[in-house]
Residue, then its C-alpha position, 0 to 999 in steps of 0.5 A: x464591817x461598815x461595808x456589810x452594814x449599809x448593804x444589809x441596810x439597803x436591803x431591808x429599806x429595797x425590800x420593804x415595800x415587798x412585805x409591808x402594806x400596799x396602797x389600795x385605789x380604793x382607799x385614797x383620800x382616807x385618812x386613818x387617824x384625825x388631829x385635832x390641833x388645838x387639843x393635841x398640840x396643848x396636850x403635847x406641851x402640858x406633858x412635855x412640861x410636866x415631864x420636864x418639871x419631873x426631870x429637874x425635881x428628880x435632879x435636885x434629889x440628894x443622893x443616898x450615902x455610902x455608909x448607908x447603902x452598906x449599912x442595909x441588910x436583906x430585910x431592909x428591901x421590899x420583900x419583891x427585891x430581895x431577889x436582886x440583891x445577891x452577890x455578883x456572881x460571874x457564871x450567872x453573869x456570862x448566863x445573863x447575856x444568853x437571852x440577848x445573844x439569842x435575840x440579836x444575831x450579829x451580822 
């Protein structure tokens, strides 16, 4: 299996030049995108900083009790939940892996 692995790897990675984009000589020395460091690199840090902040607040968060998460009935859910709430069924939860079984394939 490992062996199958890296050679289907090596083959995609020695293909790609076959079916990705190819450099032009008339387009060298133009650069697609530009950066302009100072606001990228304050942007970059004020969003990683407000994410990290958000992160820790959703940590600090009690948890929802047992006896109330029984306690909730139907109409106690958003009305565009409520189709997530039925009970566990096991012919609809081999059904549920379809999609994934037909947009992976194994090797």
């Amino acid at each position: 299996m490992p062996k199958l692995l890296s050679t289907t790897i090596l083959l995609i990675f020695a293909s790609a030049s076959a079916f990705g984009q190819t450099s032009d000589s008339s387009n060298t020395g133009h650069k697609p995108y530009t950066i302009n460091k100072p606001v990228d690199i304050s942007l970059t840090a004020g969003l990683a900083g407000f994410t990290l902040y958000n992160f820790a607040e959703i940590g600090r968060k009690d948890g929802t009790s047992e006896a109330k998460v029984l306690s909730l009935t139907k109409n106690d859910v958003n009305g565009f939940d409520r189709w997530a709430i039925r009970p566990y069924n096991k012919s609809v939860d081999k059904a549920s892996y379809i999609p994934f079984y037909l947009a992976i394939p194994y090797p």
